[in-house]
C-alpha positions in Angstrom: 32.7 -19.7 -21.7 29.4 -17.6 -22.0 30.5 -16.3 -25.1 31.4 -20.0 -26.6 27.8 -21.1 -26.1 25.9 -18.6 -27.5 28.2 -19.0 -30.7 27.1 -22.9 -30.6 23.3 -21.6 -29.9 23.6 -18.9 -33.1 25.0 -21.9 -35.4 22.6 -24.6 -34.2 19.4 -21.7 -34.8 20.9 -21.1 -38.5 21.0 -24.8 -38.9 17.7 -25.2 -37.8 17.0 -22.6 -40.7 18.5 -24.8 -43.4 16.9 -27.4 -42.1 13.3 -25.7 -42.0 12.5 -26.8 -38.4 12.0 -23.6 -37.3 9.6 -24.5 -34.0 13.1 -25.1 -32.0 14.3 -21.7 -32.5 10.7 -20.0 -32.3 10.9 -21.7 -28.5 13.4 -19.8 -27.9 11.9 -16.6 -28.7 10.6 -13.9 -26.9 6.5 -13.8 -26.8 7.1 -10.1 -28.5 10.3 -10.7 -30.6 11.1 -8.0 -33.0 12.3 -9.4 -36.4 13.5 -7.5 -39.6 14.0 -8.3 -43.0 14.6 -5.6 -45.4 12.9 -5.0 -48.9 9.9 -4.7 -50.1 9.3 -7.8 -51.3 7.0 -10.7 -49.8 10.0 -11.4 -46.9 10.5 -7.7 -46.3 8.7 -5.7 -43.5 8.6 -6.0 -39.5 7.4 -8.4 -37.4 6.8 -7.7 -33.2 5.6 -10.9 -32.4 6.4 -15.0 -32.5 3.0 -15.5 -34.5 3.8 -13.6 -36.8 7.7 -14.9 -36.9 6.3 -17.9 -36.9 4.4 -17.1 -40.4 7.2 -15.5 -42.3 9.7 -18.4 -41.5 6.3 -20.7 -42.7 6.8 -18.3 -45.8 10.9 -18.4 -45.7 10.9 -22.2 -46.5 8.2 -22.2 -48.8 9.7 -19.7 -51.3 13.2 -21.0 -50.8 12.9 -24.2 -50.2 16.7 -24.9 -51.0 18.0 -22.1 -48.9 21.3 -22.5 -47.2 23.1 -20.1 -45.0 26.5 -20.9 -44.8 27.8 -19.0 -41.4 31.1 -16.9 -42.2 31.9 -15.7 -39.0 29.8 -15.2 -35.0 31.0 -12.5 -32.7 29.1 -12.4 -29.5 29.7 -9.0 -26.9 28.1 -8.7 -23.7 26.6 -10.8 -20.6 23.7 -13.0 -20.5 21.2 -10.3 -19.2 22.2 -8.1 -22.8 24.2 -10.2 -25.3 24.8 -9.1 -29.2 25.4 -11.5 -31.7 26.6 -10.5 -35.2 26.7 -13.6 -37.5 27.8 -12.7 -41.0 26.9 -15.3 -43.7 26.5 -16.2 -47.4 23.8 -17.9 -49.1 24.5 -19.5 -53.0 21.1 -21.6 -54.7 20.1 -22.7 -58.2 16.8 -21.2 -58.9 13.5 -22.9 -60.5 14.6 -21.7 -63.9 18.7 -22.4 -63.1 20.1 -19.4 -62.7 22.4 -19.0 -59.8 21.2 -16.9 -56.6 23.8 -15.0 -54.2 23.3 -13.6 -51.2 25.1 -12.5 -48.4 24.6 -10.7 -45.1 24.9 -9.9 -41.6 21.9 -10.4 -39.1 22.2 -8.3 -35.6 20.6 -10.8 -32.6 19.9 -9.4 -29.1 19.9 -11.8 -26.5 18.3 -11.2 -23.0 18.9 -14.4 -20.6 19.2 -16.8 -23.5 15.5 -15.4 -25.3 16.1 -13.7 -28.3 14.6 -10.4 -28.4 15.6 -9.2 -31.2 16.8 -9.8 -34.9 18.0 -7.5 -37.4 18.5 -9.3 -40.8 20.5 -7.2 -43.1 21.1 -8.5 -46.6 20.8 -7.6 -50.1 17.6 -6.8 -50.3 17.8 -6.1 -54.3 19.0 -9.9 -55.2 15.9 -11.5 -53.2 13.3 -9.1 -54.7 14.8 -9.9 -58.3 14.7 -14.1 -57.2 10.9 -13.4 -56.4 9.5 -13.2 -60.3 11.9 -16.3 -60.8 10.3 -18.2 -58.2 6.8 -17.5 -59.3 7.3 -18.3 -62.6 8.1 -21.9 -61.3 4.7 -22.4 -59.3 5.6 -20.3 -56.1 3.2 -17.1 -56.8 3.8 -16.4 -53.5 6.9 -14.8 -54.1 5.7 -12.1 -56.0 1.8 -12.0 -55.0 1.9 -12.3 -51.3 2.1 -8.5 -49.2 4.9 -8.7 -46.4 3.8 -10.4 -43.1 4.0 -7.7 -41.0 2.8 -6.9 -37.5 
């Protein structure tokens, strides 16, 4: 039963994503979340606190505003005092210009009495730093001007 809700809580926090409401799943954050995002890009870096979280998903929907992470799979392992979750998912957008974006990935979440203390986003981290010039070119020079939000 444990495991059935936290697989509703992971799909509802990557909706929340899509939707750019991101306050709901910042609540539900630890004060000193770690959050990863590989590349070295304007999304890349580390982040060790919901301030800074809050920032780069700030960031997240303003450089991809038509994002949509379509979930593939959710496996949960453990109890509610140490719970992994491994969603795997794929992302598919038309950029600024028209060209067709691809992603996929896996992101790692650790769990500690329903607070998420940590995520580990894992994706390929060539295809978003080669969408960056695209989406600067259309009036988003954040893409490819801003440094990593890192902390």
């Amino acid at each position: 039963m444990y495991h059935a809700i936290v697989k509703r809580i992971a799909a509802r926090n990557f909706e929340l994503v899509n939707e750019g409401n991101y306050e709901p799943l910042l609540a539900s954050c630890a004060p000193d979340i770690h959050h990863r995002f590989g590349g070295s890009h304007a999304l890349g870096g580390e982040r060790h606190d919901k301030q800074a979280l809050r920032r780069w998903f700030e960031r997240l929907g303003r450089v991809g505003p038509d994002l949509t992470l379509v979930i593939r799979d959710i496996w949960v392992k453990g109890g509610p005092w140490n719970t992994y979750v491994i969603i795997r998912w794929d992302n598919h957008e038309q950029l600024p210009d028209g060209s067709l974006y691809s992603n996929h990935g896996v992101h790692v979440v650790q769990m500690k009495w329903f607070r998420i203390v940590d995520i580990d986003a894992n994706e390929d981290s060539q295809a978003v730093a080669e969408s960056m010039p695209v989406r600067a070119a259309a009036g988003i020079e954040e893409a490819l001007l801003a440094a990593p939000i890192v902390s």
